[in-house]
N, C-alpha and C positions, 0 to 999 in steps of 0.2 A: 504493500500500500504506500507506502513512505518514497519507491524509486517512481510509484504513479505520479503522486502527488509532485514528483522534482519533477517527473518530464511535463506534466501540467502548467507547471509554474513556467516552465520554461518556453515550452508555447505560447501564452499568453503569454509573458514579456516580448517573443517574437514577434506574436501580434499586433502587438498594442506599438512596437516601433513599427510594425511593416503602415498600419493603419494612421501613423501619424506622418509618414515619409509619403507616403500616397498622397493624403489631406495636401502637404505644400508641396508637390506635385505636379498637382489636378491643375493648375495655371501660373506655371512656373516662369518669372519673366530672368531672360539671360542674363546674369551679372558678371561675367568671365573674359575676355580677350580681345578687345576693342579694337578694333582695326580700324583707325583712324582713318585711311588711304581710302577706306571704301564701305561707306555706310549702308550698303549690300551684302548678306550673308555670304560666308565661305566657306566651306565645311567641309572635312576628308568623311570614307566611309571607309571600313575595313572589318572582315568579318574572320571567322575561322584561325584565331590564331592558337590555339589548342595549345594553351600552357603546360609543360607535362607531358607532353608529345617529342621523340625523340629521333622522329623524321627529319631526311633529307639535313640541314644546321640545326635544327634545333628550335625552340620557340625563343629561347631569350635571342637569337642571333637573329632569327628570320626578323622579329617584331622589332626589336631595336634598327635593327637596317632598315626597316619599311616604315618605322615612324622619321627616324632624322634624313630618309631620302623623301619624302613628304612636307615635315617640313624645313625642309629648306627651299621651299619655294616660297611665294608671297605668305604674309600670315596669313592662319587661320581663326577660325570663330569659335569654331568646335571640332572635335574628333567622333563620330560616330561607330559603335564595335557592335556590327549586327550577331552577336551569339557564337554558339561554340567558342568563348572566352577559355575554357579548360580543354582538357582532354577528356578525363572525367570525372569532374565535380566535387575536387577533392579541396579542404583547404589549404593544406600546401599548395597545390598547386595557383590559387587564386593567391598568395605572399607572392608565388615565381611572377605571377601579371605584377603585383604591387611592386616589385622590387626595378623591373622596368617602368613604369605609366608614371610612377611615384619620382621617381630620378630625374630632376630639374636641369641634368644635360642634356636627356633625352626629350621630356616634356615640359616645357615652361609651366610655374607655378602656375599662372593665370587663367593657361585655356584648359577650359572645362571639357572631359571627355563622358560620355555615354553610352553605359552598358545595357547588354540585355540577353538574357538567356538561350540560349540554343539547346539541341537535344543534347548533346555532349555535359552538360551543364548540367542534367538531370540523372545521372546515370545514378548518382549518390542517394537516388529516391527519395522518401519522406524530407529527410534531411537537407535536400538541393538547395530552395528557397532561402534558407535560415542562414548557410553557407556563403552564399551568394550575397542578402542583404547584410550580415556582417561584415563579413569583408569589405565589402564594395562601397554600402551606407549610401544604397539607393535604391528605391521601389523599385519591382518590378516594372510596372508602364508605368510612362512618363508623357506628358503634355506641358512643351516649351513652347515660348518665345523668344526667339531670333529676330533682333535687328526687324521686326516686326511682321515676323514670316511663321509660321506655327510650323512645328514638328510633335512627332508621335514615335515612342518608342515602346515595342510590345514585346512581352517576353514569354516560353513557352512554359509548362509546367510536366513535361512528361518526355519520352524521348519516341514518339508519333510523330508525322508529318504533320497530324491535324490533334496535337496534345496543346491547345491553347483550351485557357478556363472559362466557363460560362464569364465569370467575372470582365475576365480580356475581354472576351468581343463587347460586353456590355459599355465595355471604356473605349474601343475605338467608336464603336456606335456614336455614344454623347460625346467621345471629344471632336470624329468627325463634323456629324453637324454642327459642337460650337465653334469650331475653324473656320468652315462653309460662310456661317454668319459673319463671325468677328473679320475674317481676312476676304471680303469677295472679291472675286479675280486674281489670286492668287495662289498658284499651289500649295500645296499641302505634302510635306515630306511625312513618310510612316517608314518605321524601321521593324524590321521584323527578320528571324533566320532563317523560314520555309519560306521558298517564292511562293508566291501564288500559281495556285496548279494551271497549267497550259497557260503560260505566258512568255518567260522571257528561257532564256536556255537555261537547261538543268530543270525545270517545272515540269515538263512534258509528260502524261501517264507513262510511258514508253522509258521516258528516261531514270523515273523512277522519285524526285528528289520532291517534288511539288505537293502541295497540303489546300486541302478546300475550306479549311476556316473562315475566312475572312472574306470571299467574293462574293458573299448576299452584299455585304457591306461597302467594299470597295468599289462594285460596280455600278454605286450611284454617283460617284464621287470625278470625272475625270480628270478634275484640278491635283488628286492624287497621285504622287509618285512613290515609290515603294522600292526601298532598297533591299534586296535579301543574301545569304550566302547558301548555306548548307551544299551544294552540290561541290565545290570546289573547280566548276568547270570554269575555261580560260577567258578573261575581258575582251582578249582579242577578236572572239567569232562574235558578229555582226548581231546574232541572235540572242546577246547578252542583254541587249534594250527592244522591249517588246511596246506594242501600245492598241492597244483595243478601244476598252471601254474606261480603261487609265494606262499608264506609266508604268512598267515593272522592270528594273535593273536588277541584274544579276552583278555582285558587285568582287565575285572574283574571289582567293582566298591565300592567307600568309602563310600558309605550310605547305601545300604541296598543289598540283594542281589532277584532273581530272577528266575524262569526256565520256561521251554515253557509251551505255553498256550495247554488245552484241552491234556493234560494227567494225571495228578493227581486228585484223589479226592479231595485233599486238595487245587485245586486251583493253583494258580504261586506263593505264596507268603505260604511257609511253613515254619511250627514250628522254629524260631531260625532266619528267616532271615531277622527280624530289624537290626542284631546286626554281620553283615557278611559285612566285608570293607578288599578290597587286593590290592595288588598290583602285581608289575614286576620289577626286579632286571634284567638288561642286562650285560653281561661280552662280551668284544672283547677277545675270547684267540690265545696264538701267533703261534696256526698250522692254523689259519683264522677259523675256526670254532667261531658259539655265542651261546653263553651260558646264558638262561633265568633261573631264579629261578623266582619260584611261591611263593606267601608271604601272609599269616593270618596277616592282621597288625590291625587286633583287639587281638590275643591271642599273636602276636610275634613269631606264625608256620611258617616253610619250608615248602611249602606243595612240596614232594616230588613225581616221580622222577625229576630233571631237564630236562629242553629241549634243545637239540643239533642242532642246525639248522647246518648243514654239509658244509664244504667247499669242491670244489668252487662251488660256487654259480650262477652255471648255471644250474640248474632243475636235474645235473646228480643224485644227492644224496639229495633226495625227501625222508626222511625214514618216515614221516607223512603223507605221502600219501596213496589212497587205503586203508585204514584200516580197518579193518571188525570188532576189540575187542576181538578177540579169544582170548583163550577158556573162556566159558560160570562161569559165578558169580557158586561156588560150597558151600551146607551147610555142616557144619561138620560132621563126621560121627553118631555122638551121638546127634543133633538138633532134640532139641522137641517144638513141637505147642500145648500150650496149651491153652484151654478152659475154662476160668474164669467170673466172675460175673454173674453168669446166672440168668435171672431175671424175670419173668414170668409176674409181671408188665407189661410189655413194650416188651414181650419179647424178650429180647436184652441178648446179652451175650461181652465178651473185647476176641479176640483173641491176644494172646503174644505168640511173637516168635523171637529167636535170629536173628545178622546181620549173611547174608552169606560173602565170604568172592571172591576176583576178585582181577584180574592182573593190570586192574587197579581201577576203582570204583562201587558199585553195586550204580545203580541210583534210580529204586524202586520196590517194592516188589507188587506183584497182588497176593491178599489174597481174597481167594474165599467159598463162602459157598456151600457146598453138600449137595443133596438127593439122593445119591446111584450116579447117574453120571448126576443128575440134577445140571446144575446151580444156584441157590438159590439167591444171593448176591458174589457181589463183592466189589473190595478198590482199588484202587490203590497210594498205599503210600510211600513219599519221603523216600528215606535211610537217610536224614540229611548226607549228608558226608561232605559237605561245612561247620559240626562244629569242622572238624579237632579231634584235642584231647576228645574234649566232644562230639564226634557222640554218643549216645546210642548204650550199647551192643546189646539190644533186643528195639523191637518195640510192640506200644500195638492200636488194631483197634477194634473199637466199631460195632457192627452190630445192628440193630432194625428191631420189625415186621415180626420176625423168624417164620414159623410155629410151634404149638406146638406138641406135642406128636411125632414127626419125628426123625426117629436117624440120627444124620446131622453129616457132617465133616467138619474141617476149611482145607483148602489150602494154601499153602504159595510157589509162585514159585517169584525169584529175579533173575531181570534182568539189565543189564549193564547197559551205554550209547549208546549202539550198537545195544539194544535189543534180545541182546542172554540173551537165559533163560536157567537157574538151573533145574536139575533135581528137580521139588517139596516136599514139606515135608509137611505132612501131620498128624491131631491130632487123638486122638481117637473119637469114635463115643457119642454125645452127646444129651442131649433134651432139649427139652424146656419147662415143665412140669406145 
């Protein structure tokens, strides 16, 4: 009775802070990091950095490098950290965040950062929340003001796609509408670590990452922009900014990166992406348009072009919407496929063949083996574009178990994010001897 009674007590003191951080919360005006230069908000966003995570550097290394190559660019207003803040939900692990966020060479005293839970965050069960608001000594959701721009930070309570609480959607519910009122004609930032299902990349039923909570709600809303992580997939494909009936950025992640399941040979986790951690750079500019930069903050890349989310922001000027990819990933006039290591061992041979090149990224090449117009073998392999500067000119695919004495061809046709495919290029005819 006596350890009831301590864990009793102990709740309700949990409560009664969680219930009084909520209360000045509920309309929280910004007092944190004044950017004199520009009386328009500017705010990074960063998700997934899974403190306690012992992939690819590390999380003190990935985060530390991804905040001071952030900011060192113009100031910021605020920092944004859409979930998966641990690994799992442990509080040492939330010290290892403190020990970096808290370190005034890495983050100035003054700007304000904000958390919010991810599944990762809950793995700790019962216990998560309590962990969380100790440490951190912030509510779970949060309703700010910015430079006079509202934001909305949601956090989840379970480790589901769609583990948000009756309570959550009840607070995005009344704080969308009082945004809608108090700010009209202005967006509406909401921070959350599940995208919204079938939106921006990584959300897709197919792809596996996306949660239905919130789009009774959302989809009234189009002044709404919605930042999320949990999939880990790359800023750089085109389908990280979706726009329907709102805004949904996929905002990329500091520990490793990822793409969808069951289309690569190589799996979700190719060549190069231990060592893939980005970010989001947000600009308010003053025709009311916002302005996203894409950010390598492992190399310290742009990843270009920027995103325009259009004013006003009522669904009229959607220009990320509908998108098809056109026109189709092209190889250069003079790309050749060639035919190396041929190995009668084993018989295996290495197909090498240059990147083609796309309007906006080629995603992966389908490299195929011939016998006259027989299928033989195929690959389907990642373009690496997510290494920025270091993608590889040319790409090299191994084949095994070729027949021999056959005069074979290699194939190479490269297709988008969109899946519009290249006219193919094709090597000369070879054997397997």
């Amino acid at each position: 009775m006596i350890i009831k009674n301590k864990m009793m007590n102990k709740y309700l003191k949990t409560l009664f802070a969680s219930l009084l951080l909520s209360i000045f919360a509920g309309d929280a005006l910004f007092a944190g990091n004044e950017n004199a230069d520009n009386e328009l908000p500017r705010f990074a966003v960063i998700s997934d950095i899974h403190f306690g995570s012992t992939g690819g550097d590390g999380a003190v290394v990935n985060v530390t490098r991804a905040l001071k190559h952030l900011l060192a660019k113009k100031p910021l207003d605020a920092i944004f950290v859409a979930g998966d803040l641990t690994n799992n939900g442990k509080p040492e692990q939330y010290d290892q965040l403190l020990s970096v966020f808290n370190d005034k060479t890495i983050v100035p005293e003054t700007l304000p950062v904000y958390y919010l839970m991810g599944n990762h965050d809950n793995y700790t069960g019962a216990d998560a929340a309590i962990f969380f608001g100790n440490k951190l000594q912030q509510p779970l959701n949060q309703f700010l003001t910015i430079k006079g721009y509202p934001f909305i930070t949601l956090s989840q309570n379970g480790t589901g796609n769609n583990d948000y609480s009756a309570a959550t959607r009840s607070f995005l519910e009344e704080k969308m509408a009082e945004a809608a009122a108090k700010y009209p004609g202005k967006p509406i930032f909401v921070f959350m670590h599940i995208p919204p299902l079938n939106t921006c990349y990584g959300s897709w039923t197919h792809e596996g990452w996306g949660g239905d909570a919130f789009s009774s709600i959302l989809n009234k809303y189009p002044q709404a922009i919605v930042f999320s992580g949990h999939s880990h997939f790359p800023l750089g494909d085109p389908r990280s900014i979706h726009q329907n009936l709102f805004t949904a950025v996929n905002d990329g992640s500091v520990t490793y990166s990822e793409v969808e399941p069951k289309l690569l040979s190589e799996g979700i986790h190719p060549e190069g992406y231990k060592n893939i951690t980005e970010g989001v750079i947000v600009n308010l500019l003053a025709n009311g348009n916002v302005e996203m930069e894409r950010w390598d903050t492992n190399r310290d890349e742009e990843i270009t072009p920027r995103w325009i989310v259009e004013a006003p922001h009522d669904g009229s000027r959607f220009t990320y919407k509908n998108r098809n990819g056109l026109p189709a990933p092209v190889f250069a006039p003079k790309a050749e496929v060639n035919v190396t290591k041929i190995n009668a061992a084993d018989s295996s041979c290495v197909v090498v063949f240059p990147q083609a090149s796309d309007n906006d990224v080629v995603h992966h090449y389908l490299v195929e083996i011939l016998d006259k117009d027989k299928i033989l073998a195929e690959n389907r392999t990642f373009s690496r574009f997510y290494l920025n500067s270091a993608t590889p000119s040319s790409l090299r695919v191994k084949f095994s178990g070729l027949p021999p004495k056959r005069k074979l061809t290699a194939r190479v046709t490269a297709l988008d994010s969109y899946k519009n495919a290249s006219v193919p290029v094709k090597s000369k005819k070879f054997q397997v001897k």
